[in-house]
BAFI-3210 file (N, C-alpha, C; in Angstrom, 3 decimals, decimal comma, padded with zeros to 6 digits):
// residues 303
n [1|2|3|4|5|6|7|8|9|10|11|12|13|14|15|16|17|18|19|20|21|22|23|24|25|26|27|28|29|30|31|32|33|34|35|36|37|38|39|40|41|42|43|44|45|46|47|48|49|50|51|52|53|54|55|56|57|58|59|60|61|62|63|64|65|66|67|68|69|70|71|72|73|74|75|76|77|78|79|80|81|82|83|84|85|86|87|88|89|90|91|92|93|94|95|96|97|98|99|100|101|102|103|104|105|106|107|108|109|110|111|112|113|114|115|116|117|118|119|120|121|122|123|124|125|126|127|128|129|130|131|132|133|134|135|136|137|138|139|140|141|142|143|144|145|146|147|148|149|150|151|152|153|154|155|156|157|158|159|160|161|162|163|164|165|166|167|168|169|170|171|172|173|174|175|176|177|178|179|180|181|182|183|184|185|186|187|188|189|190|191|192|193|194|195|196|197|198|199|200|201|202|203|204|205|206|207|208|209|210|211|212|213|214|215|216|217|218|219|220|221|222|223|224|225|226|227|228|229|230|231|232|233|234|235|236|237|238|239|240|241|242|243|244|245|246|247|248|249|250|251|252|253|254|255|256|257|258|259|260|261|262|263|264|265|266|267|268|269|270|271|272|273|274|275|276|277|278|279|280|281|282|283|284|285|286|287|288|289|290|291|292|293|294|295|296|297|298|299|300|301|302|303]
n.u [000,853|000,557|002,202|000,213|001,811|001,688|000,539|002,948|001,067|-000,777|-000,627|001,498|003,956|003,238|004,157|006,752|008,048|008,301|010,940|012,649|013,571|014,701|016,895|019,446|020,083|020,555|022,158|024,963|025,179|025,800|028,058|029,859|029,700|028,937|030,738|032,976|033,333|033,081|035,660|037,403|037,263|037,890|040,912|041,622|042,147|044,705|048,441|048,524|050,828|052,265|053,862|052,106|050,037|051,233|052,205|050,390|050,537|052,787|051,048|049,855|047,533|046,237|044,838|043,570|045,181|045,594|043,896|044,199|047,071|046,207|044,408|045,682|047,583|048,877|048,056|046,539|044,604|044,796|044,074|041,067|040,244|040,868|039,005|036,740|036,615|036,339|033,998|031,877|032,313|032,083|029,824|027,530|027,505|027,559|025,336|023,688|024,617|023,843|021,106|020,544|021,625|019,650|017,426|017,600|018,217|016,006|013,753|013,475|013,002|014,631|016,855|019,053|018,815|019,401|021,600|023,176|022,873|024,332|026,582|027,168|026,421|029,149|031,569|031,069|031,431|033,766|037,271|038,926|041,899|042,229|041,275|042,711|044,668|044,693|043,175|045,392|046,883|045,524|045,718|048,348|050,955|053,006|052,199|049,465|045,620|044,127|045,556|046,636|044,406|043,917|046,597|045,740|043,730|045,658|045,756|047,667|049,790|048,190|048,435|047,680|047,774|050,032|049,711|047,812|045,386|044,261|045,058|043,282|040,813|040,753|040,609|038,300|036,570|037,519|036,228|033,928|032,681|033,169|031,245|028,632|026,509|025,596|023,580|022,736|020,956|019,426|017,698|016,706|015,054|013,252|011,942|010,956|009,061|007,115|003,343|002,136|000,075|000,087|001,577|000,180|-001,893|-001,059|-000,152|-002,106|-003,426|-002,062|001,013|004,214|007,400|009,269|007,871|006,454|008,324|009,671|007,032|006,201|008,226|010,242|009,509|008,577|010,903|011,781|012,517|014,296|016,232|017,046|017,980|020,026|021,263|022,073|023,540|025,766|027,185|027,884|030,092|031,532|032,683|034,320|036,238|038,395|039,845|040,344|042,270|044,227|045,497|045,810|047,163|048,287|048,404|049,562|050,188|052,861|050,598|048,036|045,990|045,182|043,071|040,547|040,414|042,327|044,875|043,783|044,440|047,236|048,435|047,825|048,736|051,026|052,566|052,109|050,746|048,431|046,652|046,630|045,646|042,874|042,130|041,093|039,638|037,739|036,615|036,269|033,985|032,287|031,643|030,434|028,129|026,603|026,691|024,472|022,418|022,068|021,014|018,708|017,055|016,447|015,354|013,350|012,136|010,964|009,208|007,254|006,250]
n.v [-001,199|002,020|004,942|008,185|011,210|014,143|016,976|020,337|022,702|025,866|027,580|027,014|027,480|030,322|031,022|030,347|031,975|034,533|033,958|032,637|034,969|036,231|035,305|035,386|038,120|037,360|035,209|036,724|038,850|037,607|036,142|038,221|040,099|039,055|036,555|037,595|039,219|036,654|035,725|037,666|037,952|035,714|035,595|037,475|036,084|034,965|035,104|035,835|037,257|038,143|035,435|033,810|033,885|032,909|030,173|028,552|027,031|028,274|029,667|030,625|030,608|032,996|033,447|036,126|037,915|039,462|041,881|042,120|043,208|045,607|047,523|048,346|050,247|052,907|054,634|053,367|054,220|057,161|057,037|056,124|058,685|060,511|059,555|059,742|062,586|064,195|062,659|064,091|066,029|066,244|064,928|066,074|068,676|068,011|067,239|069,268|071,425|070,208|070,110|072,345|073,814|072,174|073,262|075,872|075,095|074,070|075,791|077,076|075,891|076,338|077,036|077,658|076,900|074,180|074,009|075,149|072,402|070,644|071,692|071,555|068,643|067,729|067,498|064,984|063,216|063,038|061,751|061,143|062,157|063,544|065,217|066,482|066,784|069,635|070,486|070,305|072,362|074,451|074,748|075,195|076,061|078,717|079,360|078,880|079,273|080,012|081,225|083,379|084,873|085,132|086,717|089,156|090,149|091,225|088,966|086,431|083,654|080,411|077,084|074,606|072,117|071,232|071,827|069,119|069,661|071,542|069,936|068,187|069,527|070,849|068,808|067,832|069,907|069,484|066,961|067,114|069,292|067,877|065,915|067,131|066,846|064,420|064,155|066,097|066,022|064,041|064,980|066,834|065,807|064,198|066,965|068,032|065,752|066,971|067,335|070,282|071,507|071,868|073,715|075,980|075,940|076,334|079,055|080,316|080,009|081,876|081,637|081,675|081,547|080,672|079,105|077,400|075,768|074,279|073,409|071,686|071,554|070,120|068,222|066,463|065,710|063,581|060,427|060,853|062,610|060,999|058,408|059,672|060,678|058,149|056,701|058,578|058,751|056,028|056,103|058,325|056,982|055,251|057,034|057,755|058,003|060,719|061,712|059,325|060,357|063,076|063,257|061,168|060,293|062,059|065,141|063,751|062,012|062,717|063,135|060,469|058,072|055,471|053,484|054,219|053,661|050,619|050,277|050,467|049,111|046,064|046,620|047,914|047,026|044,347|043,012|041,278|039,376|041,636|043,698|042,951|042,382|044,946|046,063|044,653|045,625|048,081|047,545|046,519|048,903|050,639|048,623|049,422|052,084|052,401|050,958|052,296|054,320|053,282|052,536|055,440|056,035|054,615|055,593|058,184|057,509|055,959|058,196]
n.w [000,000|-000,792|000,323|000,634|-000,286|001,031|-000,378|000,870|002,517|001,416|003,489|005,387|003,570|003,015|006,208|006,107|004,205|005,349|006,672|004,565|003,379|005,126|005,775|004,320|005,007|007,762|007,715|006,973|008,632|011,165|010,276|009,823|012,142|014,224|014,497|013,913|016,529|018,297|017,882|018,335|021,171|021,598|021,481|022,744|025,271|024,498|024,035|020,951|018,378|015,331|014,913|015,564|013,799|011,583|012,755|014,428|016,968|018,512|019,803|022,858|025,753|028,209|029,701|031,739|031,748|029,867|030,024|033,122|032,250|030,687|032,406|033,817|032,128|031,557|029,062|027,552|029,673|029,343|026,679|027,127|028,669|026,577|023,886|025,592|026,147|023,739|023,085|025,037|024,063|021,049|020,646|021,391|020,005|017,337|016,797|017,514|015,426|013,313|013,408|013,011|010,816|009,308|009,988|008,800|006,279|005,509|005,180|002,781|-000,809|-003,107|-005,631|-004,714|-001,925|-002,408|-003,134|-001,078|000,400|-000,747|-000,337|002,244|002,553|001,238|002,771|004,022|002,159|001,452|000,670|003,641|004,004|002,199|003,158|005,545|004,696|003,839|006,166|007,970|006,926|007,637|010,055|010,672|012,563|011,703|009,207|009,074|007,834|010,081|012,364|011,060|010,425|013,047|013,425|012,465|013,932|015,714|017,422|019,217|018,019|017,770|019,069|017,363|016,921|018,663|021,198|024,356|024,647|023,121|020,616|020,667|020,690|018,263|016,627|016,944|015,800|013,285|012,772|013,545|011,854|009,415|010,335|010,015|007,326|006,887|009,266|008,823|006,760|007,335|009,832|007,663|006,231|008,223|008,728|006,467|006,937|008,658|009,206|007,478|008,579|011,206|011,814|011,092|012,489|014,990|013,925|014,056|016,247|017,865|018,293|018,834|016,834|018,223|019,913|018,319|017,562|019,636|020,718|018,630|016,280|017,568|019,393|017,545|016,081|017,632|017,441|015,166|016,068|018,264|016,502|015,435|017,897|018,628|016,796|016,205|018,979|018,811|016,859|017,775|020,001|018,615|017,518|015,347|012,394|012,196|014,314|013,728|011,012|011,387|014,069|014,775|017,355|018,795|020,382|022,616|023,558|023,248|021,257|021,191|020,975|022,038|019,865|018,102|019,841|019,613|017,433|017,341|018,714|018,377|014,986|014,793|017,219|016,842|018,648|019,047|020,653|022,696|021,590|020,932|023,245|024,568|022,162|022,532|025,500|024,257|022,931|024,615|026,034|024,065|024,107|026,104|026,472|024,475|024,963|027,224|026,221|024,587|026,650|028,052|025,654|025,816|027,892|027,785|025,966|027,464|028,937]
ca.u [000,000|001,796|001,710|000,103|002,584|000,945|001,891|002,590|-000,014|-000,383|-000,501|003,192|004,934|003,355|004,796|008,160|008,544|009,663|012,335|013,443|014,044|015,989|018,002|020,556|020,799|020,824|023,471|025,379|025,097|026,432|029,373|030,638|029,480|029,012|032,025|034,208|033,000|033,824|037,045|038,535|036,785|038,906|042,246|041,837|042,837|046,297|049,599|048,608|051,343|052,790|054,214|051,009|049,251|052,078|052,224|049,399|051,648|053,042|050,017|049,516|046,379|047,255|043,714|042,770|046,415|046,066|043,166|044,922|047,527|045,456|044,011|047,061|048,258|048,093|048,299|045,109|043,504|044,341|043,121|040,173|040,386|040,748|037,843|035,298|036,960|035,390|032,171|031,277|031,892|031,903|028,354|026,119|027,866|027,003|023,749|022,973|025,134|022,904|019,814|020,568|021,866|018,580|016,319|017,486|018,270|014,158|012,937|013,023|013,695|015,078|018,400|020,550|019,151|019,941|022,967|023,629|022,528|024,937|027,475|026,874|026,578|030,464|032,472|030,950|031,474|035,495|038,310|039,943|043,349|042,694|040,141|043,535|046,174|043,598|043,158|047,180|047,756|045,174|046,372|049,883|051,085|053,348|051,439|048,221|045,009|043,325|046,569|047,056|043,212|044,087|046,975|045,179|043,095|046,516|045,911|049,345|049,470|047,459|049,458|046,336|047,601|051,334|049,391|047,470|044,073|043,883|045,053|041,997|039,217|041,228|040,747|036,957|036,492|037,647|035,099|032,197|032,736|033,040|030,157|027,088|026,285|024,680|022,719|021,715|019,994|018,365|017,135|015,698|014,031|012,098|011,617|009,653|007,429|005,790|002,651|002,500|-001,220|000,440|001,856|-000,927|-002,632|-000,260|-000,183|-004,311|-003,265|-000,677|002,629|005,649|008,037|010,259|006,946|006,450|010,076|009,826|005,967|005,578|009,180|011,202|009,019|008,352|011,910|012,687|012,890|015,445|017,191|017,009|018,681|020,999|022,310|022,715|024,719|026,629|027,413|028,834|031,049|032,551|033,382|035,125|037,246|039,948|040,556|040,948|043,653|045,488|045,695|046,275|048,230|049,102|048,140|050,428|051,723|052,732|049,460|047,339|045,108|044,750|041,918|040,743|040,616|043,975|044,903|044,039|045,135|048,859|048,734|047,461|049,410|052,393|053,175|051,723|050,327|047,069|046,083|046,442|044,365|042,083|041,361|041,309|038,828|036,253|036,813|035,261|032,566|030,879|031,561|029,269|026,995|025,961|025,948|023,706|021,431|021,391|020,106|017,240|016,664|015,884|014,094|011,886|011,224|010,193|007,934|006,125|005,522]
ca.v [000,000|003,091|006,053|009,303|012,208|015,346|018,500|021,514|023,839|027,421|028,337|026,399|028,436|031,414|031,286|030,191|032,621|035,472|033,594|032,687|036,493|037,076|033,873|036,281|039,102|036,728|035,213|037,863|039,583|035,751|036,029|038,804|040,934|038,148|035,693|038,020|039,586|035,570|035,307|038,726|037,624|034,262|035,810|038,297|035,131|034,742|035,675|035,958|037,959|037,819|034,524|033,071|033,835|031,905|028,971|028,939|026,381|029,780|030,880|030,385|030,422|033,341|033,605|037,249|038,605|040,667|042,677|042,725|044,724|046,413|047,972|048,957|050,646|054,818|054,919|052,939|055,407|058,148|056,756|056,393|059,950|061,312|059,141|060,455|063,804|063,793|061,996|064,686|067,452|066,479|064,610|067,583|070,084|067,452|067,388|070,829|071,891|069,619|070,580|074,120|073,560|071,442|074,024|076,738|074,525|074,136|077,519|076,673|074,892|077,296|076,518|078,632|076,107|072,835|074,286|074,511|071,259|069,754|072,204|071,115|067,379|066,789|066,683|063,389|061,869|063,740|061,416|061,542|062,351|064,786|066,907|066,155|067,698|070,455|070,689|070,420|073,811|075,311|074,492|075,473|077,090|079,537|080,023|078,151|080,303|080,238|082,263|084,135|085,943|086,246|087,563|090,320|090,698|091,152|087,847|085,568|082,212|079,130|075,774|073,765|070,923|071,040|071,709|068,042|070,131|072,072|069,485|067,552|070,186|071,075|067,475|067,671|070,847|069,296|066,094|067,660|069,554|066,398|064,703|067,491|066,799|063,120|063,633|067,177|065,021|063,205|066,395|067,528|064,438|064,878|068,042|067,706|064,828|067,815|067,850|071,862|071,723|072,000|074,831|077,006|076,013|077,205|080,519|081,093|080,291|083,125|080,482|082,181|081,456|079,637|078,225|076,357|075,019|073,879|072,234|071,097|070,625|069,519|066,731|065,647|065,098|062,625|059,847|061,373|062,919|059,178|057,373|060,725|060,062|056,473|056,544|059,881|058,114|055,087|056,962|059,009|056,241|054,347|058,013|057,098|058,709|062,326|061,411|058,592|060,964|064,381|063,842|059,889|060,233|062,830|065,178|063,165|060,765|063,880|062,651|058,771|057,341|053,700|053,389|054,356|052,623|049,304|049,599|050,786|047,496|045,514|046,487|048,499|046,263|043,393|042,116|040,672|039,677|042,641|044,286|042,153|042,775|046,562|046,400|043,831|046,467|049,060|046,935|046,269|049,999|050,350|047,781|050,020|053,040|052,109|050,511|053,489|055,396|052,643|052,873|056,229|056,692|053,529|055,901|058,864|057,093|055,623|059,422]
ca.w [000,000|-001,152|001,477|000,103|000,024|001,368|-000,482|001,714|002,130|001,248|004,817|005,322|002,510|004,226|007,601|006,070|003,561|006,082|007,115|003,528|002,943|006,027|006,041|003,613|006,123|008,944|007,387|006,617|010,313|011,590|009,319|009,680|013,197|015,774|014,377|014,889|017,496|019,009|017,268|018,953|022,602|022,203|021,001|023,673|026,333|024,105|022,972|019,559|018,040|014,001|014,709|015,902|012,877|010,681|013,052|015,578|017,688|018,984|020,634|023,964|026,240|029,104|030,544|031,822|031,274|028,615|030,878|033,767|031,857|029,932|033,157|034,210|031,084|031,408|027,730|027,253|030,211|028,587|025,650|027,570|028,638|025,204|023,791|026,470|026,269|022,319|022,470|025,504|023,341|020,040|019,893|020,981|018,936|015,862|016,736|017,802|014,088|012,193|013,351|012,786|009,344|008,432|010,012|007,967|004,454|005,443|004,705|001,172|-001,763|-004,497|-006,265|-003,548|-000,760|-003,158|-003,335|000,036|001,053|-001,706|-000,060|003,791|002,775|000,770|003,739|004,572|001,409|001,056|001,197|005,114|004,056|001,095|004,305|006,938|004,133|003,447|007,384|008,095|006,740|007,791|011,536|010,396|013,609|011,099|007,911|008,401|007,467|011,375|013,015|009,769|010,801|014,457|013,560|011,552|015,047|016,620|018,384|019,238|017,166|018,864|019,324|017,046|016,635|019,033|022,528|023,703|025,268|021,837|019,396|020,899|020,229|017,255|015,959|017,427|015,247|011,622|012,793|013,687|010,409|008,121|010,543|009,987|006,272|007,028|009,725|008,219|005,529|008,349|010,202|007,019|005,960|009,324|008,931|005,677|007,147|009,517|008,268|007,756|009,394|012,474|012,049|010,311|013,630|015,426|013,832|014,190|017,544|018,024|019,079|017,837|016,125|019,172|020,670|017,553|017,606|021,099|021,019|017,639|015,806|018,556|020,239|016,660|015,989|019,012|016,731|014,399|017,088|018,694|015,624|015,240|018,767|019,415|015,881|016,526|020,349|018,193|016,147|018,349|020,631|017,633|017,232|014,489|011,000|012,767|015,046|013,214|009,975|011,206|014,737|014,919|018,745|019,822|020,980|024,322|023,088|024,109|020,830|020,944|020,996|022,236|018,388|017,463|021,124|019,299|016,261|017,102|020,011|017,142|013,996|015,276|018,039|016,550|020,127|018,786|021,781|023,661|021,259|021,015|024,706|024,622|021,418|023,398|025,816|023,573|022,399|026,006|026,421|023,033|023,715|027,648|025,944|023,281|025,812|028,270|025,085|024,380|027,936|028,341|024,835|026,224|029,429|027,115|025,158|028,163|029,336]
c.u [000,894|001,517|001,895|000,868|001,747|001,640|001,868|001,513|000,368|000,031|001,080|004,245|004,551|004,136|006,361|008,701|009,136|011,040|013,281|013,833|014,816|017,309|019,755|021,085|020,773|022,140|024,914|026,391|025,876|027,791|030,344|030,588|029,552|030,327|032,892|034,195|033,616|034,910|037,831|038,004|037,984|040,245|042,359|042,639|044,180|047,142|049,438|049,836|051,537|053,336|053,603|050,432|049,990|052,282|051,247|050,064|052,282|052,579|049,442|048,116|046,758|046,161|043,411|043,889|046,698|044,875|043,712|046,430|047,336|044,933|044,744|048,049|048,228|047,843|046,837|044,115|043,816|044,085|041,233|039,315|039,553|039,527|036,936|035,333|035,779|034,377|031,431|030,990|032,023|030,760|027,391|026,270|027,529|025,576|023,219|023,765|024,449|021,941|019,823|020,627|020,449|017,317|016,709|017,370|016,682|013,183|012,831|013,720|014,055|016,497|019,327|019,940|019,664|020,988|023,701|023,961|023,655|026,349|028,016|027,369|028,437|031,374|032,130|030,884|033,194|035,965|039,284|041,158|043,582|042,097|041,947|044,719|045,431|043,815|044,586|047,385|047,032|045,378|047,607|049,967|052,149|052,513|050,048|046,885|044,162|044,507|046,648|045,621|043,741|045,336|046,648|044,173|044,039|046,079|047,361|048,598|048,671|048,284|047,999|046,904|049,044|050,150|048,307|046,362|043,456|044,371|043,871|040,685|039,666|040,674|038,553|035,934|036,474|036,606|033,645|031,700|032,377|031,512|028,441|026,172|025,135|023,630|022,312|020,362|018,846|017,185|015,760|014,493|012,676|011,360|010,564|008,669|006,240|004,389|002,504|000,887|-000,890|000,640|000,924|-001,551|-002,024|-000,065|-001,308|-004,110|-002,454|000,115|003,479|006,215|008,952|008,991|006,633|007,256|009,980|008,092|005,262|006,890|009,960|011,076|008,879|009,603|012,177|012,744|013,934|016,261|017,573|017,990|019,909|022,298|022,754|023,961|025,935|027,544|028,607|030,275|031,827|033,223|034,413|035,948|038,667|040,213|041,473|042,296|044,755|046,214|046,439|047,088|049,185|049,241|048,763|049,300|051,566|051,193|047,991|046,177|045,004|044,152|041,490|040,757|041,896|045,136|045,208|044,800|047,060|049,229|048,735|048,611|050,510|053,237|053,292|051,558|048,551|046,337|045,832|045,366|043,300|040,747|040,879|039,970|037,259|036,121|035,549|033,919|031,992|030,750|030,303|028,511|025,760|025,721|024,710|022,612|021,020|020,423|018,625|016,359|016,202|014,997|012,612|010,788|010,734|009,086|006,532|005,571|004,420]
c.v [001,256|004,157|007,059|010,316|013,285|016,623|019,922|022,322|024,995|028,260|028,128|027,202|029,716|031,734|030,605|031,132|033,899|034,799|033,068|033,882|036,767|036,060|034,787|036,945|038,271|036,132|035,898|038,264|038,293|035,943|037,160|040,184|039,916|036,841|036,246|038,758|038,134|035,555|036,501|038,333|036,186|034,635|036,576|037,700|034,759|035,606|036,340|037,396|037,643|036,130|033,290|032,944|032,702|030,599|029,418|027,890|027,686|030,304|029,895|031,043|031,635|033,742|035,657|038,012|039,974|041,971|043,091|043,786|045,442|047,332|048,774|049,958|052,203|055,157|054,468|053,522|056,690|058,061|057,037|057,764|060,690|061,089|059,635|062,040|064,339|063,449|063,337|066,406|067,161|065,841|065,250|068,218|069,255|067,990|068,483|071,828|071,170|069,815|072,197|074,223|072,898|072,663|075,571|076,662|074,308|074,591|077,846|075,786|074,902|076,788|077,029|077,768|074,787|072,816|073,954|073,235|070,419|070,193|071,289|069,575|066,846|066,512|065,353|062,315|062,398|062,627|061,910|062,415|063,389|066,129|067,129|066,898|069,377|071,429|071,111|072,139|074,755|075,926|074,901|076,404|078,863|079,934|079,841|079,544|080,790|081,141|083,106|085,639|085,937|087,019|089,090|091,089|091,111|089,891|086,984|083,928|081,333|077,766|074,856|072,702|070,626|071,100|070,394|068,686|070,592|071,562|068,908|068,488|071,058|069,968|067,395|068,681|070,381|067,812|066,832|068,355|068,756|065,672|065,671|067,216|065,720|063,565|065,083|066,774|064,518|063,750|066,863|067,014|064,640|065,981|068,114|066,857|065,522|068,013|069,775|071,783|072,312|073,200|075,947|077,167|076,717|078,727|080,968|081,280|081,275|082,554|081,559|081,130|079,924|078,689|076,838|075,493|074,070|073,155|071,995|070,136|069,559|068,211|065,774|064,978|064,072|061,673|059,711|061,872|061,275|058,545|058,594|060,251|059,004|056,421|057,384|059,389|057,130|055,264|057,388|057,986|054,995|055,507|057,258|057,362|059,958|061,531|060,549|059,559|062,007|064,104|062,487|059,724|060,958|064,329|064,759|062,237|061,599|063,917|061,068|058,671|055,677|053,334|053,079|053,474|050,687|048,706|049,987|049,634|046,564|044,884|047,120|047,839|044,972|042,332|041,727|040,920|040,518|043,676|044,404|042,325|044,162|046,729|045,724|044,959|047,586|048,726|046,804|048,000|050,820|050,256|049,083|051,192|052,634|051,723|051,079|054,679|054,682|052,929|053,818|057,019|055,820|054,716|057,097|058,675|056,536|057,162|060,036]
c.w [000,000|-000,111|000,433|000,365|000,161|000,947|000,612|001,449|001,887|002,444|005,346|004,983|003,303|005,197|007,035|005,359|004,135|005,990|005,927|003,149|004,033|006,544|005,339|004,544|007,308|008,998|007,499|008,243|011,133|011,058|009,424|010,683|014,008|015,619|014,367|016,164|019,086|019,108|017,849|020,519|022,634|022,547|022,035|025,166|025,901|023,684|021,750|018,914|016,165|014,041|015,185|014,474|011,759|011,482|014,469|016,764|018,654|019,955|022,100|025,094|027,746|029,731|030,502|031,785|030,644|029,495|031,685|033,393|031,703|031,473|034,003|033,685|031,181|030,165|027,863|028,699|029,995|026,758|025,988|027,898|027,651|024,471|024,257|026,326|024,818|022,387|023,816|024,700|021,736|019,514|020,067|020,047|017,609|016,060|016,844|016,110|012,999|012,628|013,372|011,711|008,809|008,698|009,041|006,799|004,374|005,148|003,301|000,238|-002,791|-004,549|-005,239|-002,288|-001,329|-002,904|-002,114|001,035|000,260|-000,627|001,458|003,506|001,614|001,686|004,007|003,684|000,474|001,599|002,676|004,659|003,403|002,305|005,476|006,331|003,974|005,326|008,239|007,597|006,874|009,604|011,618|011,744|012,928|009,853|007,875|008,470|008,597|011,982|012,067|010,445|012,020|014,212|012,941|012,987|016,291|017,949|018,328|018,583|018,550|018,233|018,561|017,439|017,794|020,668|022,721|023,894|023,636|020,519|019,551|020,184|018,646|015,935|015,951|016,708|013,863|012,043|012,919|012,301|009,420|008,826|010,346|008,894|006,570|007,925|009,898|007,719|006,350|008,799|009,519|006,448|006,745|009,053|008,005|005,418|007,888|008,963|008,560|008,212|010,694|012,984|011,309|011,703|014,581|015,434|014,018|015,505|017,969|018,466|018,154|017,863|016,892|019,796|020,045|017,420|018,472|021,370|020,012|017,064|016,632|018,588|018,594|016,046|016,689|018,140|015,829|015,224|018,217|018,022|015,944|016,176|018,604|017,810|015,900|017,615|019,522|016,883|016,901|019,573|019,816|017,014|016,653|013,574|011,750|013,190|014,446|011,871|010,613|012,559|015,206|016,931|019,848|019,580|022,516|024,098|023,690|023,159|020,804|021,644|021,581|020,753|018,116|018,704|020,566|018,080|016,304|018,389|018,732|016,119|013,864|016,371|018,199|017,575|019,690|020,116|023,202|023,177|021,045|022,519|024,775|023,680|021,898|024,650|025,682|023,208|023,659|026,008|025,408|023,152|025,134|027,066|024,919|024,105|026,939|027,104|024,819|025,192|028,091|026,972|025,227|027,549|028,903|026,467|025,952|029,073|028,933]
res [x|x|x|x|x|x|x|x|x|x|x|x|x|x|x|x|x|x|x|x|x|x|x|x|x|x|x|x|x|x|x|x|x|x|x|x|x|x|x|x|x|x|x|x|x|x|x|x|x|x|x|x|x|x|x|x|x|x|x|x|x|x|x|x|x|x|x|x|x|x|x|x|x|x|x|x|x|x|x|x|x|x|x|x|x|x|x|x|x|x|x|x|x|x|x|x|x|x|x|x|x|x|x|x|x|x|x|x|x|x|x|x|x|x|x|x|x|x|x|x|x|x|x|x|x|x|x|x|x|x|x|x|x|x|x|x|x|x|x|x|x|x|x|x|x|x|x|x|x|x|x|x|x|x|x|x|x|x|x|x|x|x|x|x|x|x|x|x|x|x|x|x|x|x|x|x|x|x|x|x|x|x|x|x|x|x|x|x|x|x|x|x|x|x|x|x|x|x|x|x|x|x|x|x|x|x|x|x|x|x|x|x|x|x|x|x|x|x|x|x|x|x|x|x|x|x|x|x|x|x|x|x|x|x|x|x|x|x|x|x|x|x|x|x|x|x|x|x|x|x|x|x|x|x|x|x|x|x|x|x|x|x|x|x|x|x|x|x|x|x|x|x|x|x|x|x|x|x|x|x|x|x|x|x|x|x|x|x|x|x|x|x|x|x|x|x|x|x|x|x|x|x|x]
***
């Protein structure tokens, strides 16, 4: 007696067919965020140096080692330092420079704001190195074109890039620059989902100008100002073109970064596993920020 084969149903293919469309990006995200994400958590317990990688025989197992140095290191706390020093002042000033820039590119949409908006958004799609040679002379402590005007205000030269306090906000100055363009775009995006009802009402109602800002645009941003941060946050705690380009972590390491931190442990000292530790490190430090931000947009939203 032959047994009847039952073909799947329609309902079957249904409920599987999500998961055939995200099997790719699931993939994907598997392959190449959480396997290494393993693969630097392991290496972080060894030796791994250059002569691990050519004979793994080499590499030895040294448990919590590379931490307990690492914890110990002043270099990698004032890495630390420098890092926090940056994300406290250079992720408002993004955000409060891109939503200024989007609310004015807002006010219309004639060829001289296009323009602008084209203008605003190329730093963030300029080659690092061609903005850092560009940037280099304009920092010039003898010729560059920022002492050149104070000295025209009889001001005395400024140490940009030679003192470590003011190569930092020096460095925090040509980023914030290169970082307003993108999440201008963002800003403005928002900005032209308002429906304009809002504000007509607004004006019957007599709200000025700032009232409207403050209890129509504002609150309607939190979403965009939401993504803005938590990505802005993750950036600036992964601080690393600026500094490796324009000051290589000096002077006295008065710019390095946990960034530049790992990659000169890494690939200048070729201690794998020290950097290894230092960059898992950064990633829990990541993962808490990122989740004090969920956290307190979760406790806005339940207001």
């Amino acid at each position: 007696m032959e047994l009847v084969r039952k073909k799947p149903s329609r309902e079957g293919k249904r409920q599987s067919a999500p998961y055939v469309f995200i099997a790719p990006a699931v993939l994907l995200l598997l392959l190449f965020a959480v396997l290494p994400i393993i693969i630097a958590l392991t290496i972080s317990f060894t030796d791994m140096d250059l002569r691990g990688i050519s004979d793994w025989s080499n590499i030895s197992f040294v448990g919590i080692e590379n931490y307990r140095v690492l914890l110990s290191d002043p270099i990698f706390w004032t890495s630390m330092y420098n890092t926090f020093f940056y994300v406290v002042i250079g992720v408002p000033l993004v955000i409060i420079s891109s939503l200024g820039a989007a609310l004015l590119l807002n006010y219309s949409s004639n060829k001289l704001f296009r323009l602008f908006r084209v203008i605003y958004y190329m730093p963030a799609i300029t080659n690092i190195v061609a903005i850092a040679v560009i940037w280099g002379f304009l920092y010039n402590v003898s010729y560059g074109l920022f002492n050149q005007v104070l000295l025209f205000f009889n001001t005395g030269p400024v140490p940009w890039l030679e003192d470590p306090t003011m190569a930092k906000l020096s460095l925090i100055l040509l980023a914030v620059w290169k970082g307003i363009g993108i999440n201008m775009l963002i800003y403005l995006a928002a900005l032209q989902s308002i429906p304009k009802d809002y504000y007509e009402a607004a004006t019957i109602d007599g709200a000025s100008r700032s009232q409207q800002f403050f209890k129509i645009t504002f609150p309607l941003l939190g979403f965009a100002t939401f993504f803005i941060t938590v990505t802005t946050l993750i950036g600036w705690l992964q601080f690393f073109e600026e500094p490796f380009v324009m000051t290589e972590g000096g002077p006295l390491d008065g710019t390095i970064s946990i960034a530049l931190f790992i990659y000169q442990a890494g690939f200048s000292y070729s201690n794998f596993g020290y950097a290894a530790a230092a960059s898992f490190v950064l990633f829990v430090i990541i993962i808490i920020a990122t989740l004090i931000q969920f956290t307190l947009r979760r406790k806005q939203g339940d207001m």
